[in-house]
N, C-alpha and C positions, 0 to 999 in steps of 0.2 A: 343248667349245668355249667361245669367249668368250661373252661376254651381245653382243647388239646393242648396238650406239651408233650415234645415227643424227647426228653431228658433221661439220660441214664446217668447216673452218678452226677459230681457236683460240673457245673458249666463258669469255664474260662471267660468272663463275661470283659469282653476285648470293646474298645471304640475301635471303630472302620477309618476315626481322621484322628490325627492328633488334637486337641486342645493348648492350645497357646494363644496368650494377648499380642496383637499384634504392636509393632513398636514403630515409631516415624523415625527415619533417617534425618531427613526434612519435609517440610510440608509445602503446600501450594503457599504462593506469594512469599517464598524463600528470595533472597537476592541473589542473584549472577552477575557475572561479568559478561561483557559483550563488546562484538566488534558491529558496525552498522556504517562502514564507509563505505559499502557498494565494491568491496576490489576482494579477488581471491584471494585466501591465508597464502603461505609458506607451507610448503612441506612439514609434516612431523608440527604442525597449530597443534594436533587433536593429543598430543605425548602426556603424561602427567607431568611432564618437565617443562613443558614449552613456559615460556616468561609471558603468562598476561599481566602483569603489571599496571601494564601504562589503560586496559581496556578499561572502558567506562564500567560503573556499577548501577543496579536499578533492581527494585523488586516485579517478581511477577504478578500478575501476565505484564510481559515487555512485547510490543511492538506499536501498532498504529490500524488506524480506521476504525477499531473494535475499542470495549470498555478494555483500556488497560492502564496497570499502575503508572509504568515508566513507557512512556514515548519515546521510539528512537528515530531513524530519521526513513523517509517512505518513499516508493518506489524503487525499494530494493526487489534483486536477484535472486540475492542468496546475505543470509543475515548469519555472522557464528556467536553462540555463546557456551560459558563456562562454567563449572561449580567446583567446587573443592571443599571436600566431606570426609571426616576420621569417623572411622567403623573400628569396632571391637570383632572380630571374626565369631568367636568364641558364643558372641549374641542373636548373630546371624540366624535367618531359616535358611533352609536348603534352597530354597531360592525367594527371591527378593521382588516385590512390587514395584514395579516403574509405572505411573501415572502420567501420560502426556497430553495438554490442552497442545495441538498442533492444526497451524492453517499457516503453507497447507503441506508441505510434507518432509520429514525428517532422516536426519541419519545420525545416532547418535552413539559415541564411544564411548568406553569406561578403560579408561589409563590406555588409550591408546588404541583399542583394539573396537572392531565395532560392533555394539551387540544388540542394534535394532535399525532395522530399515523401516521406516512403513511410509503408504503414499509417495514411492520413489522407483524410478523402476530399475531394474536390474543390471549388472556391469559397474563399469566404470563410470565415476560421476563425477562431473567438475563444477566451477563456482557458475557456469553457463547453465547445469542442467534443469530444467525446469520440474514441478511436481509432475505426478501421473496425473492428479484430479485437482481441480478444483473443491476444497470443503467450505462450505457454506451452510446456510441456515444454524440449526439447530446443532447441528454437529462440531462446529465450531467452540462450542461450547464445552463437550463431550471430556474427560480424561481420559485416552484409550490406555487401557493395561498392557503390561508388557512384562514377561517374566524372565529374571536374569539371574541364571542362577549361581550360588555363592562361591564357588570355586572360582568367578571372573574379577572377585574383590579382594584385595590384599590389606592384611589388617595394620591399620594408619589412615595416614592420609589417602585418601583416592581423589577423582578427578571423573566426571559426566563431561563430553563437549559434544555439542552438540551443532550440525549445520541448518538451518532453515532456508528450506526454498521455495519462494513463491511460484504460482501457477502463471505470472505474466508479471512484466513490469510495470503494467497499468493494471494491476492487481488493486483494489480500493483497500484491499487489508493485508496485516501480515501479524501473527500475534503466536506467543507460546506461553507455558505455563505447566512444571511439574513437579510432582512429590517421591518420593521411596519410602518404602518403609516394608518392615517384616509381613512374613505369610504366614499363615499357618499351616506348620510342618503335615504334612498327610502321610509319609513313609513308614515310619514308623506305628504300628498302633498303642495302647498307652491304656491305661485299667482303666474301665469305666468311672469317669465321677460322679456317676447319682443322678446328674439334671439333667442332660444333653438325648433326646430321642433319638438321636443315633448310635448310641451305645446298644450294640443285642450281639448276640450270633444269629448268623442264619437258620433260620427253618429248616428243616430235611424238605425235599422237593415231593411234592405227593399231587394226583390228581386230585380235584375237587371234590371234599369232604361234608359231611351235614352242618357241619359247622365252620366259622374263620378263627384262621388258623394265624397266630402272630406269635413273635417271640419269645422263650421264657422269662424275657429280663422284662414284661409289659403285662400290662394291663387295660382294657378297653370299658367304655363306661355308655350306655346308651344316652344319647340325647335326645331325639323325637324319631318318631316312624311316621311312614304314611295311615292316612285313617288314624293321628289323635286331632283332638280337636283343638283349635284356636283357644286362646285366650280373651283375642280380643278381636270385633271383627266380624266374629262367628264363620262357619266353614270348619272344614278341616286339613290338615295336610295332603299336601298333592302326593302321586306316584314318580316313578320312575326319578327319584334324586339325583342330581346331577352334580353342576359345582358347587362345592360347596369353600366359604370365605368367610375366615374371621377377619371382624374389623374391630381394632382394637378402638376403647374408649380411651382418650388422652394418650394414648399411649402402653393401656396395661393389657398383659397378661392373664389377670385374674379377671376383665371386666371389659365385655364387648360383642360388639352384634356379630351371630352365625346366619348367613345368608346363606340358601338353600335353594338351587333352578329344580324345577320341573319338567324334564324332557315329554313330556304330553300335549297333546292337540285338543282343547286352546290350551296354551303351557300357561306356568304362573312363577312364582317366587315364594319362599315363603322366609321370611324375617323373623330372626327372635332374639331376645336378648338373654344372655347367658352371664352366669360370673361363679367364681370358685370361692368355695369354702373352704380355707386352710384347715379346723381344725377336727371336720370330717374326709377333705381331701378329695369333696366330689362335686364335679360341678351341677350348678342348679339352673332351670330354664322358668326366668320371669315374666317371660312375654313372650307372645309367640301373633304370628298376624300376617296375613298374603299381602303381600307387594300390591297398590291399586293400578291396573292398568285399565282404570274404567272411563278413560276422558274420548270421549270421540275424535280427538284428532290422532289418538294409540290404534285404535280398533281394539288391537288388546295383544297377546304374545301368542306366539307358537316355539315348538320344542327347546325352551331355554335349555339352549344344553351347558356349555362349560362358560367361563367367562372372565371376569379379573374385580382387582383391588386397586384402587387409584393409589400414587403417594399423598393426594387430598383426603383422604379416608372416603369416600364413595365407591360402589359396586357396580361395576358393567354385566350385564347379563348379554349373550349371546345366542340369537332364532338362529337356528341351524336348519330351518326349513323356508323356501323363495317360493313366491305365489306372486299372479300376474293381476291378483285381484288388486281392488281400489275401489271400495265400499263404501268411503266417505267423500271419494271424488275429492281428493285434495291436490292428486297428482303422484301421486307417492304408489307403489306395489305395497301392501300392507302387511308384508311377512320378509323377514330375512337381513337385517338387521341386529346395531347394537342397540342398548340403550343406557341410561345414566340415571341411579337411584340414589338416593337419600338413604341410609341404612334408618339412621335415627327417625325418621318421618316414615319409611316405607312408601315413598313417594317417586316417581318419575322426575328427574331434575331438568334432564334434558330440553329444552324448548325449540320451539317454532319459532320463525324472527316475528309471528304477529305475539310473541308471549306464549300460545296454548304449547301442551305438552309434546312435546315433540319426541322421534328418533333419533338417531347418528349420522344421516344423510348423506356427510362428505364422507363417512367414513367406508361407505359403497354395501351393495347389496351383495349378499352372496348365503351360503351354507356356514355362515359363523361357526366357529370351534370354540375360539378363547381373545382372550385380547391379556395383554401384558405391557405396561405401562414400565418405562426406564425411571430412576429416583428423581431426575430433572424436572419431570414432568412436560416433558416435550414429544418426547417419540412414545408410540403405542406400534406393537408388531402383532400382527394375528395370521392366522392361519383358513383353508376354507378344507372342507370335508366332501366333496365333490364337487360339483362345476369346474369351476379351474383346479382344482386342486394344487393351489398355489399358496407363496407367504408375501405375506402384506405389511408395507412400513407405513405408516401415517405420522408427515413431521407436522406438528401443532403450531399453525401462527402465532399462539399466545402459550406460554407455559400453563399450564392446567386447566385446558381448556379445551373441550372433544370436540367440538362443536362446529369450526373453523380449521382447515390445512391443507396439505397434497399428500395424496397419498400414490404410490410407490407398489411397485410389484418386481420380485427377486428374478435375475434371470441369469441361471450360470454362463458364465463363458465359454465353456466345453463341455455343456450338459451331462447329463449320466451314461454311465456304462450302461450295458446289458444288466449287469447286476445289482443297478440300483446304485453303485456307489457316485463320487463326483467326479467327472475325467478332470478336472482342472480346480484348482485351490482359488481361482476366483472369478470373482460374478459381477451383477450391474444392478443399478435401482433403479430401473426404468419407470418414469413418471405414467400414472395413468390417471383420462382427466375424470373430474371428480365436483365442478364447479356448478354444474348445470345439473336440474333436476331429471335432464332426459342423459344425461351421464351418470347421474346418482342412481339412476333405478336400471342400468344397464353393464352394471361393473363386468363384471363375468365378461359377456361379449368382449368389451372394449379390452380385457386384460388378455384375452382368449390367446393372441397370440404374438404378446409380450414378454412374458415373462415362461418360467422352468416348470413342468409338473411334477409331482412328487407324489401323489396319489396318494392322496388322505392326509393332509395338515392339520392333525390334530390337537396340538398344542404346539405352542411357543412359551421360553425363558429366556431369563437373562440370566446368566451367572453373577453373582456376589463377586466371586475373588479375580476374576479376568476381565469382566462385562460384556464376555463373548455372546449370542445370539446363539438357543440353540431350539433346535423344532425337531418334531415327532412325524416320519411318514409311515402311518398305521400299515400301507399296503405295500412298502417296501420294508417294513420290518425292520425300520431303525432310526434313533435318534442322531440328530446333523448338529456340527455347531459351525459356525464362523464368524471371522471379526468384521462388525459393520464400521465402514470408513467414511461415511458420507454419502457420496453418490457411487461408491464400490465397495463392495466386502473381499476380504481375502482370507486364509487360514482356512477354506472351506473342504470339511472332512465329516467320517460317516466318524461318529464319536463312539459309539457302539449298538450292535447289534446285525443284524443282516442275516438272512435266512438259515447259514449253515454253524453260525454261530453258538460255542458252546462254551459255558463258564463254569468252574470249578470253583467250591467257596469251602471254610470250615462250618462244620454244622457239629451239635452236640454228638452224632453218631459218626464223626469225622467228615473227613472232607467228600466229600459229592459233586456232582457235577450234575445240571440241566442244561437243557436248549434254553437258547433264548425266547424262541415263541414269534408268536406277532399278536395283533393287535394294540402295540404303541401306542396309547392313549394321552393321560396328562402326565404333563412336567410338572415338579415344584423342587426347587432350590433351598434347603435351610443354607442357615448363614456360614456354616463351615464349608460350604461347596460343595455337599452330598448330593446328587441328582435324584431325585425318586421317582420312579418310569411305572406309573399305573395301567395293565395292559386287561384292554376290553376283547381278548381271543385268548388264544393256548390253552393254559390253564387259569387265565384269570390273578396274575401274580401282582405284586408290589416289590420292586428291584429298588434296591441302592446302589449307586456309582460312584466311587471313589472320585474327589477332582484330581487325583493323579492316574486314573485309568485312562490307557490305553489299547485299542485292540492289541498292540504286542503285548503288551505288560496287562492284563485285567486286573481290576482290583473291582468286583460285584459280589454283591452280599444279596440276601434272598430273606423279605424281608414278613411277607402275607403271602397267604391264599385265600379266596374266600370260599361263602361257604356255596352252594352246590346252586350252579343257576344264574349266578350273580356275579357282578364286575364290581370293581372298587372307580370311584370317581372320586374328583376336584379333592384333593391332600392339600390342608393349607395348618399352617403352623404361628401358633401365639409367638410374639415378640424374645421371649426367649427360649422358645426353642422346647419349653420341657412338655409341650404341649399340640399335638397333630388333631388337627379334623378332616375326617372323610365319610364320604357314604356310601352303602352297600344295595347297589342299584338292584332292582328283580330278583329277588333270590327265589327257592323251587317253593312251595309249599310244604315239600316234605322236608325240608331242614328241619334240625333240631330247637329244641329252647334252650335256653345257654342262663348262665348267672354271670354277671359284669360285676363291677368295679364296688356296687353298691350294695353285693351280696344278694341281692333276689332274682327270682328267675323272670326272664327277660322272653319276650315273644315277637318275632317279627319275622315267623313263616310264613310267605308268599309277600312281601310287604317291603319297601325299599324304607331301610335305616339308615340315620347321619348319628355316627359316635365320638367320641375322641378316646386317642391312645394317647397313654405316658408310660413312661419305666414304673414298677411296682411301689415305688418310695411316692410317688409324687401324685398317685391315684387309688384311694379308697386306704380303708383300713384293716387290721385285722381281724379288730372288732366288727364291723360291715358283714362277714361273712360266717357271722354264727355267733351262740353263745361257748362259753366254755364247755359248757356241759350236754351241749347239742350238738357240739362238732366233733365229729369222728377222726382222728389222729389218723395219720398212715400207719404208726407203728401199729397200731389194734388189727390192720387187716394185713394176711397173709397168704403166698400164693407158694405152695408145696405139694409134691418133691419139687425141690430145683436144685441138681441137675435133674431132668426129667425124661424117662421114655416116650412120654407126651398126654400121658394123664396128670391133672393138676386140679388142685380142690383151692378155690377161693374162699377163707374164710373170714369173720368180720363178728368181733366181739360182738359189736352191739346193732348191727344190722346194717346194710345200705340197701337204700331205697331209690327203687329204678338205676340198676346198674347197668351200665356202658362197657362192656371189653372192646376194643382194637387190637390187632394183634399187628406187629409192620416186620414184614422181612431185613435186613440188616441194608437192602438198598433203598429204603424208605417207601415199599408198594406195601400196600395194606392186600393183606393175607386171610385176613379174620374179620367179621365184627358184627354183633350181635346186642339187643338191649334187654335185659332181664325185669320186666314188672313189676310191683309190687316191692315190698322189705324182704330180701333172702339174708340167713346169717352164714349158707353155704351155698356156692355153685361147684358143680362138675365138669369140666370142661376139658373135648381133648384135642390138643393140637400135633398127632401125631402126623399127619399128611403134612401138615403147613410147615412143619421140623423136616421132613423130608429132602426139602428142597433148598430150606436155610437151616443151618444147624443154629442158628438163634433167633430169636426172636425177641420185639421190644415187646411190651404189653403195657397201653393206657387203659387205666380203671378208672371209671369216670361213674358217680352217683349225684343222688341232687342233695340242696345244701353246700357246692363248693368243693364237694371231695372228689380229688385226685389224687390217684396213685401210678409210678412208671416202674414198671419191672422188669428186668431183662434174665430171658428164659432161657436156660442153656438145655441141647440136646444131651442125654445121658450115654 
């Protein structure tokens, strides 16, 4: 059968972010001017009036010890430089991207006025004052974001000046490097364009139904369940689905491996190669094959639970279960770990330095969640699911490369409230060691009481449009973001959710409001800044977050439910977006059968399923779900009297077979719901009690074949 829709009349189909190409003001290795003779400005340097004239000129990155364009002169204090940039206002977003490559910490104006601090500490600051930290490694590298919004720019000429200070005068480096350019507007919503999987209204909020329950502007398409068989290999699909990860081929959307964990003891992987067919519109699964974890220096996997996508195109799977065994005597506990696979091979890439297949080693033992890899390919941040229940930064000695680094454990400065929330906006990266095999197999211990707990780290993101860091504490019931600086993070805040939490969204039956829930599961970011919050308690929901939400201001849309039993896992999204995979972990056995995207009835009660969703244009056809002459029209079936004293006769020209009523109270509680058998061309049905209570009612009429009808029932 069809999915629910719970539609009355026609649906406002609204985007949650604006759509706009973003624009460069200027870009990296832009030229500035600069002053570099070690002595403090003059009053009123940073004006858009001030006369740099006589300052030297150089492209970025300008300074010294690091790769940069323009050398200036080293063992400086404090370094100033200049830009002077005409803006159209009129072109402007509401606010604007600032990118800064800074080492080591900045304070930067726009016409005067200052509109970012960061790596600097507080008060008053002279050409004496040194950074807060030292940035090194990897982060050095880094452009941190910084949002300025448009009312600080006047249309013409402007003016960025900027001061750099080093952390010491026997500093070996000093280096900067930045861009602007446009955001995309999120304030305003904007008509749907057709491609973009964030285009929907919200769901009305309902408990957990026999079926999943997704928006009426979508459509959902099965891709494999547990119990089909291999293609190649032999065996068949494991249970309990977990992350699930497209990896695109070259780069496309229509044509790439879906990796698929097995949260089961011995767990597995299961790999397969997918691609779409434009001119059916559905995609097709050509290969399908478990991951080999047969080499005896693996043992083999336990509970891959969630995990990542490299920017190399490779897939991390993550054991989310620690065991003190060592089976093959190598040295190593043989459970609790990442590892590194080959999509295209299905292979472990990972090695041991004697060659054989190896683990993640440096990357430390614990209850793995996920891992989330920065576009640099330097830093990976994860999270652990008990033990420490903490978040973990791993800076990589070599770009793309797991194998080799230090890794880092989070520790607020002012820990949490009572509440869960963060008493203080910033935190430390306290190294933890990580080199020695009797370190590698004892993480947890050693981080035990270094670092912040947060009880249940269960995913980590990065955001697209700011590159903030944001993680999931399942058992605090809310997702955290802050800005990572190095060897400090700051901006550290509860980004939304917390127990008492309650969000109001528009839904086809107007606006609504739910709890937010817990069980905060996975993150995943599409490229407009949408947050998608997969939560394995409450009701089992799939949340959208605006990147302009705020707890004061919300901006949350409500986006799934699944179906009865079942949690949604690993949401990962093709290259342009018109395209989401996830899977539907343990569902009841008594759920329904449903019809997808391809028109036939689908089956995967009791049985964890991986699908993909798109907007209705961009998945299946109309053709897909019937012939002309077999498919039964809504106009042919009708549900009278209406207004009604609460008897109603469903009738149906040419018959439905195995009918569905639901009946939903106007606050979206399901009041009624019954399944009718066999072909009727009449049901009798009376909802005078359920009218009692709501003088209206919605009615989904759901048969097989595809047919649905929504009827809203007025009391007489």
């Amino acid at each position: 059968m069809k999915k629910k829709l719970l539609t009355v009349g026609a649906l406002a189909i609204l985007a949650g972010s604006g759509i706009q190409a973003q624009t460069l003001i200027f870009n990296k290795n832009a030229s500035w001017k600069y002053k570099d003779n070690n002595q403090a400005q003059p009053a009123g340097w940073n004006a858009a009036t001030y006369d740099i004239s006589t300052w030297t000129t150089g492209n970025g990155p300008l300074g010294y010890g690091d790769p940069v364009t323009t050398t200036i002169n080293s063992g400086l204090t404090t370094a100033y430089f200049a830009k002077d940039f005409t803006v159209d206002l009129s072109t402007l977003s509401d606010t604007m991207e600032l990118g800064v490559m800074r080492d080591d910490g900045i304070i930067v104006y726009l016409n005067g006025e200052e509109v970012v601090r960061d790596n600097m500490p507080a008060g008053a600051v002279t050409f004496n004052t040194f950074s807060s930290t030292t940035i090194d490694g990897a982060a050095e590298s880094v452009y941190n974001i910084f949002s300025i919004p448009k009312s600080k720019f006047v249309n013409g000429v402007n003016r960025f000046s900027i001061e750099l200070h080093n952390r010491s005068t026997t500093s070996s480096d000093l280096r900067i490097d930045a861009y602007l350019k446009t955001t995309t507007n999120t304030t305003t919503p904007v008509a749907c364009n057709g491609t973009h999987i964030s285009c929907f209204t919200s769901i009305v909020p309902t408990a957990q139904t026999n079926k999943l329950i997704i928006p009426a502007e979508h459509k959902y398409q099965l891709i494999l369940k547990e119990g089909d068989s291999y293609t190649e290999g032999g065996g068949m699909v494991g249970g309990q689905n977990d992350f699930t990860g497209y990896v695109p081929k070259t780069g496309s959307s229509t044509n790439g491996y879906l990796s698929v964990n097995h949260e089961t003891n011995p767990g597995g992987v299961t790999m397969a190669e997918i691609n779409y067919n434009a001119t059916s519109k559905l995609w097709q699964l050509t290969k399908s094959r478990a991951v080999s974890f047969s080499d005896p220096s693996l043992v083999q996997t336990i509970r891959n639970c969630s995990g990542g996508i490299t920017p190399w195109g490779t897939v991390v799977t993550a054991e989310e279960s620690v065991t003190s065994n060592d089976v093959n005597n190598d040295g190593y506990k043989d459970y609790g770990w990442l590892v590194e696979i080959d999509p295209a091979t299905a292979q472990v890439i990972s090695k041991n330095t004697d060659g054989s297949k190896g683990k993640l080693w440096q990357m430390g033992i614990m209850n793995h969640e996920n891992v989330v890899i920065n576009n640099a390919g330097t830093i990976a941040y994860y999270g652990e699911d008990g033990g420490t229940h903490m978040v973990y930064k791993y800076v990589m000695d070599t770009p793309n490369d797991l194998s080799s680094g230090n890794l880092y454990v989070l520790k607020l400065d002012q820990g949490l409230t009572a509440a869960g929330d963060p008493a203080g906006t910033t935190a430390t990266w306290v190294q933890v060691p990580n080199k020695m095999k009797a370190d590698q197999n004892n993480t947890a211990s050693l981080a035990q009481s270094l670092g912040t707990k947060f009880n249940g780290v269960e995913d980590v993101d990065i955001s697209p449009l700011d590159g903030k860091i944001y993680f999931t504490a399942k058992g605090l019931d809310r997702v955290y973001r802050l800005q990572d600086n190095g060897t400090t993070a700051s901006q550290v805040e509860t980004f939304v959710g917390g127990g008492s939490s309650v969000y109001s969204f528009n839904t086809a039956q107007g606006t609504k409001s739910e709890a937010w829930g817990d069980g905060n599961d996975n993150l995943t970011f599409d490229e407009l800044g949408n947050l998608w919050v997969l939560q394995d308690g409450g009701k089992n929901y799939i949340w959208v977050i605006a990147p302009d939400h705020t707890q004061a201001n919300p901006k949350v849309r409500l986006f799934a439910s699944m179906p009865a039993g079942a949690e949604p896992t690993g949401l990962t999204f093709t290259p342009d977006h018109k395209f989401g995979f996830f899977s539907i972990q343990h569902p009841d056995s008594t759920i329904s059968t449903d019809v997808d995207a391809t028109g036939n009835t689908i089956d995967y009660r009791g049985k964890s399923a991986t699908i993909v969703i798109a907007l209705k244009n961009n998945l299946g056809t109309e053709g897909t779900l019937g012939t002309v002459d077999s498919k039964i029209e809504e106009n042919t079936v009708t549900v009278a009297p209406n207004p009604t004293s609460g008897i109603v006769k469903i009738n149906s020209v040419k018959g439905l077979k195995d009918i569905s009523v639901t009946a939903y109270s106007m606050d979206g509680k399901i009041v009624y719901t019954k399944k009718f058998n066999g072909t009727n061309k009449a049901l009798d049905l009376d909802f005078t009690q359920q009218l009692e209570g709501s003088r209206v009612l919605v009615l989904n009429i759901e048969a097989e074949g595809g047919f649905q009808k929504t009827v809203k029932l007025v009391k007489k």
